[in-house]
C-alpha positions as CSV (number, residue, x, y, z in Angstrom):
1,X,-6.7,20.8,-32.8
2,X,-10.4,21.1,-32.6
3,X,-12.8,21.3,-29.9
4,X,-13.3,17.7,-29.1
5,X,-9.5,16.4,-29.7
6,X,-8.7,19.2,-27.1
7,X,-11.4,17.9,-24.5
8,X,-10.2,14.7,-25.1
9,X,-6.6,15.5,-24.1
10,X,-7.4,17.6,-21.1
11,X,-9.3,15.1,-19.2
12,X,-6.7,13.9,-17.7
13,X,-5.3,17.3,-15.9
14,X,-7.6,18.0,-13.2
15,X,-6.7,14.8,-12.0
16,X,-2.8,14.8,-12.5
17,X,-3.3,18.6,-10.6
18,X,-5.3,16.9,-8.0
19,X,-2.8,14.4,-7.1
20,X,0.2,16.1,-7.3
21,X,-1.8,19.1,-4.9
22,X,-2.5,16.0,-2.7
23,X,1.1,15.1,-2.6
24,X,2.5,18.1,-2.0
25,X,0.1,18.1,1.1
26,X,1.0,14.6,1.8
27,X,5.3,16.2,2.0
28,X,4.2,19.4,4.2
29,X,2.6,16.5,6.5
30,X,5.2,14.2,6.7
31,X,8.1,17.2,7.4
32,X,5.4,18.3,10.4
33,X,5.4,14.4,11.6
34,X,9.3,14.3,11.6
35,X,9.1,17.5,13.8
36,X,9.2,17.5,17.4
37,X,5.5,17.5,18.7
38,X,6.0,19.6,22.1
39,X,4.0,22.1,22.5
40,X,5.8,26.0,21.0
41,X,5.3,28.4,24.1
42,X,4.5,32.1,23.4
43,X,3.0,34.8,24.9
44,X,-0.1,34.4,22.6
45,X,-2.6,33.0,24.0
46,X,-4.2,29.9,21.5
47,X,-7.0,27.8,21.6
48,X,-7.0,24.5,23.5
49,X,-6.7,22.4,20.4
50,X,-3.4,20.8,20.0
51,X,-2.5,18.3,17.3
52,X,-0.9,15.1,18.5
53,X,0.9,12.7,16.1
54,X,-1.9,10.6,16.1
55,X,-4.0,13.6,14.1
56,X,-1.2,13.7,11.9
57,X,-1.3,9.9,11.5
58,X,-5.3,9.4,10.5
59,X,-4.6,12.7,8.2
60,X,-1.5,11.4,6.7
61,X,-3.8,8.1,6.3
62,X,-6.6,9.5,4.4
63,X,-4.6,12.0,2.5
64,X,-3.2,8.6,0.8
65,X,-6.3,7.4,0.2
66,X,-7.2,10.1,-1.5
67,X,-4.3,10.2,-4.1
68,X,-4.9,6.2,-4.3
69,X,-8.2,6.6,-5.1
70,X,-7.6,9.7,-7.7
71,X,-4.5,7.8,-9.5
72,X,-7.2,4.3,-9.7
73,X,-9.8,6.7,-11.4
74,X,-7.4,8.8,-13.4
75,X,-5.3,5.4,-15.0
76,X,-7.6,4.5,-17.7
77,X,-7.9,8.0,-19.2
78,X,-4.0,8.5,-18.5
79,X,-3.4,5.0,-20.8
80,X,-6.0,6.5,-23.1
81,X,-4.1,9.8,-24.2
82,X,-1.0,7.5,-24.0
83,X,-2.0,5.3,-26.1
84,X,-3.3,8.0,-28.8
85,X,-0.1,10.0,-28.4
86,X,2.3,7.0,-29.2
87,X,0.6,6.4,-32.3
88,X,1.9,10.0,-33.4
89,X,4.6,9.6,-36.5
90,X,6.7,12.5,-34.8
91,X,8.6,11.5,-31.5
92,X,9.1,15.5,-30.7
93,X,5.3,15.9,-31.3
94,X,4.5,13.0,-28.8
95,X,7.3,14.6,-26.5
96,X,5.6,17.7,-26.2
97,X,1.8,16.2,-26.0
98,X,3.1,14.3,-23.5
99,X,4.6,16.9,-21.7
100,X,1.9,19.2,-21.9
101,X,-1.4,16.8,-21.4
102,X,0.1,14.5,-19.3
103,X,3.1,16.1,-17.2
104,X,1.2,19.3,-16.9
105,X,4.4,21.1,-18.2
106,X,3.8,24.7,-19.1
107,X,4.7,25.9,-22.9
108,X,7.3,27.5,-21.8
109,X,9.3,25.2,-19.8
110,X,8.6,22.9,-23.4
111,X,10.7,25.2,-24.9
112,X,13.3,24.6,-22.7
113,X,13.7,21.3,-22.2
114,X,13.2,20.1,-25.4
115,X,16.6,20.8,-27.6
116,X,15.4,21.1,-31.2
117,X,12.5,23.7,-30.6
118,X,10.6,24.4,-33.7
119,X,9.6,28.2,-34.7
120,X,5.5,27.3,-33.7
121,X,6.6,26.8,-30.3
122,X,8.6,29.8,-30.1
123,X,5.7,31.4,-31.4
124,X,3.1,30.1,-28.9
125,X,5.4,31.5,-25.9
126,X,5.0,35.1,-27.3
């Protein structure tokens, strides 16, 4: 693949790494919303900050619009590279395109998910 078919296809990860960074955040926040919000007493001595549900809410918020925002920008590139990949005469080759430019999938985990795995890939692990 040369230079500018490889740009071409990577344009799309820094956003799908984005959002699903975003969302992980988004998960850690709403476990810590679900939690009980009394204050933990130690021997420690903190700072007089303390988070209320109410930060939580207006981070929770914008954390949303964020990954809104990010999947509204990233759509047309992500149809893009769809589009070109579909148009492959290969179904594994689109499978593993897919998998690797759009679903951020490692090589390695390629391997094992797809069942027919051809010697190049095999090769590209080692």
């Amino acid at each position: 693949m040369n230079q500018v078919k490889r740009e071409f296809m990577l344009q799309y990860l820094p956003y799908a790494r984005q959002i699903k960074r975003l969302t992980e955040k988004l998960k850690v926040l709403e476990q810590r919303m679900e939690s009980v919000h009394s204050p933990q007493l130690s021997e420690i001595p903190r700072g007089t900050r303390r988070y209320s549900l109410d930060d939580d809410m207006a981070r929770y918020d914008e954390l949303m619009k964020r990954v809104r925002a990010l999947r509204e920008e990233a759509q047309p590139i992500r149809d893009e590279i769809l589009n070109c990949i579909d148009c492959l005469p290969e179904p594994q080759a689109s499978q593993v395109l897919e998998m690797r430019f759009i679903d951020d999938v490692p090589y390695r985990r390629h391997c094992n998910q797809i069942v027919h795995v051809s010697t190049n890939c095999k090769a590209l692990v080692r």
